[in-house]
Legacy VTK file of the C-alpha trace (Angstrom):
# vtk DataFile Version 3.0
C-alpha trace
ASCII
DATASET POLYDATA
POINTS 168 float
-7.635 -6.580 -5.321
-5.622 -5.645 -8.731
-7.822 -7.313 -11.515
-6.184 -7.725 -15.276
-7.790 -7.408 -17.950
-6.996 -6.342 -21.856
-3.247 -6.075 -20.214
-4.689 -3.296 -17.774
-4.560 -3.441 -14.304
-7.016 -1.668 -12.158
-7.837 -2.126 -8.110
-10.928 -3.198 -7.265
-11.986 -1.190 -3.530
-14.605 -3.039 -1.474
-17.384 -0.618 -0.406
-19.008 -1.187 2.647
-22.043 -0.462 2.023
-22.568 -2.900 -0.058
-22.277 -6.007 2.545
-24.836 -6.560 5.567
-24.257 -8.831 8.316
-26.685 -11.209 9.185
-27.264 -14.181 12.144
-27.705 -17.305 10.004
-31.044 -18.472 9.309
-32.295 -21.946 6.990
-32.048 -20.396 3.633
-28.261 -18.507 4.548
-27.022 -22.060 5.841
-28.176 -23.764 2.870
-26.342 -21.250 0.960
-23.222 -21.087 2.561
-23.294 -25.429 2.985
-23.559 -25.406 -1.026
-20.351 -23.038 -0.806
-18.580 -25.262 0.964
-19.309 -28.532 -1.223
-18.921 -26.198 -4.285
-15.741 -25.459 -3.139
-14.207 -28.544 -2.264
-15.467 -30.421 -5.521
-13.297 -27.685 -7.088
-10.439 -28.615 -4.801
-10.130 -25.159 -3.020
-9.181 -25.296 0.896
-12.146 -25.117 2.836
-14.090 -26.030 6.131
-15.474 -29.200 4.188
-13.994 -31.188 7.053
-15.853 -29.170 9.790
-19.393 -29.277 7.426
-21.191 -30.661 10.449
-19.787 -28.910 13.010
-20.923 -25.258 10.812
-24.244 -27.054 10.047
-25.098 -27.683 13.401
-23.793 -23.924 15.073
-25.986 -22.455 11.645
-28.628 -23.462 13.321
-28.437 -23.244 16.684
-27.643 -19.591 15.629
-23.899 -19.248 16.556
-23.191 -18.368 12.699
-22.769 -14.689 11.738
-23.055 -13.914 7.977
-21.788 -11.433 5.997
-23.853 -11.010 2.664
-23.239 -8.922 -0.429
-26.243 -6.584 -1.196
-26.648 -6.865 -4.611
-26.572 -10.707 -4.867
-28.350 -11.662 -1.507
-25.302 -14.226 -1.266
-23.449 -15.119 1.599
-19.810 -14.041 1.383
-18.651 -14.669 4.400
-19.460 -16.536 7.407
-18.388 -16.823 11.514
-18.928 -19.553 13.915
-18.922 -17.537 17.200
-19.264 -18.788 20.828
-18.933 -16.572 23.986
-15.555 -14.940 24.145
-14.538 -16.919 20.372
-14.169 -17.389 16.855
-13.993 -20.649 16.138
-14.536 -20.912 12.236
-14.380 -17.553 9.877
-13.955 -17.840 6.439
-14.473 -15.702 3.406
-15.356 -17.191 -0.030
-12.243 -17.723 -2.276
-14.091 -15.546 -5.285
-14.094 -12.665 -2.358
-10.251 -12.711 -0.920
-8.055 -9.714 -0.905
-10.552 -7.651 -1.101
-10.481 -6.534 2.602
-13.791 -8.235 2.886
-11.825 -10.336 5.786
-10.474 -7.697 7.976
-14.212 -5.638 7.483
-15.585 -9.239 8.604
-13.755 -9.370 11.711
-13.648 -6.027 12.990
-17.803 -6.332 13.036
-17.585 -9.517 15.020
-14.815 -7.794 17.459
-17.008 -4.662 17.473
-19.967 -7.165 18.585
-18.233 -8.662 21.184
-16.761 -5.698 22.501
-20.724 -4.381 22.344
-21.541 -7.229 25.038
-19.153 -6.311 27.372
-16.234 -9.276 26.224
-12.451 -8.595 27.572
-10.879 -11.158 25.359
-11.962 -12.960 21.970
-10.070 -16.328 21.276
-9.556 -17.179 17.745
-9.036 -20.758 16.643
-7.403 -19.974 13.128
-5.711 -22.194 10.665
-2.205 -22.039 9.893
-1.206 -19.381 7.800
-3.954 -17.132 8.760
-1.398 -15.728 11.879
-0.476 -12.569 10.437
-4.365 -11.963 9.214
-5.571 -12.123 13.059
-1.859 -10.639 14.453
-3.100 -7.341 12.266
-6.156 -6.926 14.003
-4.411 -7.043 17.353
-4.568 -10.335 18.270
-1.404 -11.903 19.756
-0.545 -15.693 20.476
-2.347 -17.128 23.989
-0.873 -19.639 26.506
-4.300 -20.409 27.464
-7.604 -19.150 29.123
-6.281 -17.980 32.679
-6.843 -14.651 32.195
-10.512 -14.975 31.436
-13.624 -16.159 33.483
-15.183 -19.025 31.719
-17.697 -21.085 32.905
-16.457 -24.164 30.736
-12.963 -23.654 30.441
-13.262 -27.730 29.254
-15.282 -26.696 25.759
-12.543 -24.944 24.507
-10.056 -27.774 24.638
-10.430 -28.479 20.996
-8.324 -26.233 20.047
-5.500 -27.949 17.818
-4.404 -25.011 15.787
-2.377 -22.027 16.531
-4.619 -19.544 19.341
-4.739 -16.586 19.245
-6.436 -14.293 22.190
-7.480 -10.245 22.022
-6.163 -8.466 24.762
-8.647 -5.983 26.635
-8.369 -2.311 24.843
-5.166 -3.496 22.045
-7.765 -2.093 19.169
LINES 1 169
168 0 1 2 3 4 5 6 7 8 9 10 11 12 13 14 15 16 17 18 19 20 21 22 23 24 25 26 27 28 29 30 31 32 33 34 35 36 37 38 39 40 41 42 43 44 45 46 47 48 49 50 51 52 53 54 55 56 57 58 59 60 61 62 63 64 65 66 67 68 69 70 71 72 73 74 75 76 77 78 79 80 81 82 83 84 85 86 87 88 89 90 91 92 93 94 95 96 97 98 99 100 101 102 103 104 105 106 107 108 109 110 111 112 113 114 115 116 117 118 119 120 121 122 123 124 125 126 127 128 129 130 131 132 133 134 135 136 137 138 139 140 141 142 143 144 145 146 147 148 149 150 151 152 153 154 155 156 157 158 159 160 161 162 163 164 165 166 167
């Protein structure tokens, strides 16, 4: 991220080590709920419209969360399901900073960790070229992998986006 300030420009580099990730418990859902109200009371595109949908996967404990060290806070956070992504979003104050793509390689590390061939992404539009750059490519559909409810993924209004098996 290129900050100014005083006319001077300077790039700001995320370090990693300064971010944990974290399976959501009560106090990181509370936090990250507050985000989202925060941020749509200050009109910023957000989940807002999916708050009980994230609520309920918080926890149920389908929410990974990506915290910053130094302020405990949540910075990020990851509705994930077997073999998908379903919500991932990074707080506005924390964009460009390659927090995103650091995000989502954990989670595709994770899965990759319990044995998954493919990881379907249900991302918004405009976030394409975000998900294309870590590999993933636009999906037909679910043939190609072995669900046992192919039916709970029918949601899926948005552009898809699937991981094919060893394209990382």
């Amino acid at each position: 991220i290129f900050v100014h300030k005083k006319n001077e420009i300077r790039k700001i580099v995320m370090d990693p080590n300064e971010y944990k990730f974290v399976i959501a418990n009560k106090s990181k859902l509370k936090q990250i709920l507050k985000w989202i109200d925060e941020q749509k009371q200050n009109g910023i595109d957000t989940f807002a419209n999916n708050r009980e949908i994230i609520a309920r996967e918080g926890k149920e404990g389908n929410m990974w969360v990506m915290i910053e060290k130094s302020s405990r806070l949540p910075v990020g956070y990851a509705v994930v399901n077997p073999y998908s992504i379903s919500i991932f979003e990074i707080k506005s104050s924390h964009r460009t900073m390659k927090l995103g793509t650091y995000f989502a390689k954990y989670l595709i590390s994770a899965f990759r960790k319990e044995g998954t061939n493919a990881i379907y992404v249900d991302c918004v539009l405009g976030s394409e070229k975000f998900w294309e750059s870590l590999g993933f490519v636009k999906a037909d559909g679910y043939a190609d992998v072995n669900y046992k409810n192919p039916k709970r993924y029918y949601y899926f209004k948005d552009t898809i986006f699937t991981l094919i098996k060893n394209s990382l």
